[in-house]
N, C-alpha and C positions, 0 to 999 in steps of 0.2 A: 276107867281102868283102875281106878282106886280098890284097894280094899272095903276101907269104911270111910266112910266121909271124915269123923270122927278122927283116923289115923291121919289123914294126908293132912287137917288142920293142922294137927298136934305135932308132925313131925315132919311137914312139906314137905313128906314126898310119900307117892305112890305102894311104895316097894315097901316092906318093914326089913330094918338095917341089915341084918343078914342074908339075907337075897338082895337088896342094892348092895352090898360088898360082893357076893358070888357075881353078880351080872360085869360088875365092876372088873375086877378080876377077868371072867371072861373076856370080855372087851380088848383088857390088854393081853389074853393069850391070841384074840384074835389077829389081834395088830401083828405079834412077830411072829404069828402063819404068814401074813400078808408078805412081810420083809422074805422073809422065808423061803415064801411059794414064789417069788418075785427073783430071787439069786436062784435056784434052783431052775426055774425057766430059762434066766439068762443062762445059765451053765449049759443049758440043752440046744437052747435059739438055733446055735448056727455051727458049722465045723470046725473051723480054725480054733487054734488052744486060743489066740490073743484074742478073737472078737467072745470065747467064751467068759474067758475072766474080764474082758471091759465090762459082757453086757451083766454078767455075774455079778458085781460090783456096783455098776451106774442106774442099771435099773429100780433097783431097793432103797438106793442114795436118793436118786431122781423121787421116790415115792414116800420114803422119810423128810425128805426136805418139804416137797409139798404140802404133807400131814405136819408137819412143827410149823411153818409159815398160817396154814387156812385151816386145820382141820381138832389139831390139840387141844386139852382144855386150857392151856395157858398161849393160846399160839397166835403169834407176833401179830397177824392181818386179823385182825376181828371180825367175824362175819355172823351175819344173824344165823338164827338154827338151820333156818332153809337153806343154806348159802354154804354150812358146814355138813348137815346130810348129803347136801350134791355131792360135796367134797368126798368124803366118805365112799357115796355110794359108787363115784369112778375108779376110787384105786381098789377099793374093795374089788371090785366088779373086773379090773383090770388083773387084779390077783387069781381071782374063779377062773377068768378067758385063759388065764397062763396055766393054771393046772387044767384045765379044760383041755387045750391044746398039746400037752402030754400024754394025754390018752387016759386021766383019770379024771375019766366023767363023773363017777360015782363020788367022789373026792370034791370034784369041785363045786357040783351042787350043792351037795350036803356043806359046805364051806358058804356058799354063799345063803342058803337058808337059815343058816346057825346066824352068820353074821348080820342078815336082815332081820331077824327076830330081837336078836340082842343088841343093836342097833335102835329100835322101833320102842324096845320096852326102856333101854337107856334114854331116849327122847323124851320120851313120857314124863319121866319119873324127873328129869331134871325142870322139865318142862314144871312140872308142881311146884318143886322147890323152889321154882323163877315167882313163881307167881304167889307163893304166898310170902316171900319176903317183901316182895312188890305192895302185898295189900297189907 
């Protein structure tokens, strides 16, 4: 996935720095679609005003706590790539099912495509940087 072989020696990583900051960035507008589309479900879930603003509130909580514990770059439980993509790819995934079950299918896909692309090309590219400090 490299550019030039040449680049990714010289500068570990994949991306050249301005597109690794855009992806970057992205990343984090994906995150707080995620919190986002996660209170906005809970707002929807159920009838009652009190179980709309618990799930309003706990659900996002619930899915922030998770991602700062297993999934952050600085996050408490350390877990190999594989083990932080999983992570990723259920709350993600659990974010699309919540706008999914809203009725905006067209929303959620494209939500979840963006985010597995940006996702995939983030791995990569950190994955370079892993490796050539390593070597």
């Amino acid at each position: 996935m490299a550019l030039n072989d040449d680049h990714a020696r010289a500068t570990g990583r994949t991306l050249p720095q301005p597109l690794h900051l855009a992806n970057e960035g992205l990343a984090f507008l994906l995150e707080l679609g995620m919190v986002a589309s996660l209170a906005w479900w809970g707002s929807q879930a159920v009838s009652g005003i009190a179980g709309r603003i618990a799930l309003a509130i706990l659900t996002p909580a619930a899915a922030v706590v998770i991602w700062a514990l297993l999934a952050a770059p600085k996050a408490r439980i350390r877990l190999p790539l594989p083990g932080v993509l999983a992570v990723k790819a259920v709350v993600f995934a659990g974010a699309a099912v919540a706008i999914y079950s809203m009725g905006q299918h067209a929303l959620a896909i494209g939500f979840a495509v963006v985010t597995a692309v940006n996702t995939a090309v983030a791995a990569v590219d950190r994955q370079a940087l892993m490796a050539t400090r390593a070597g």
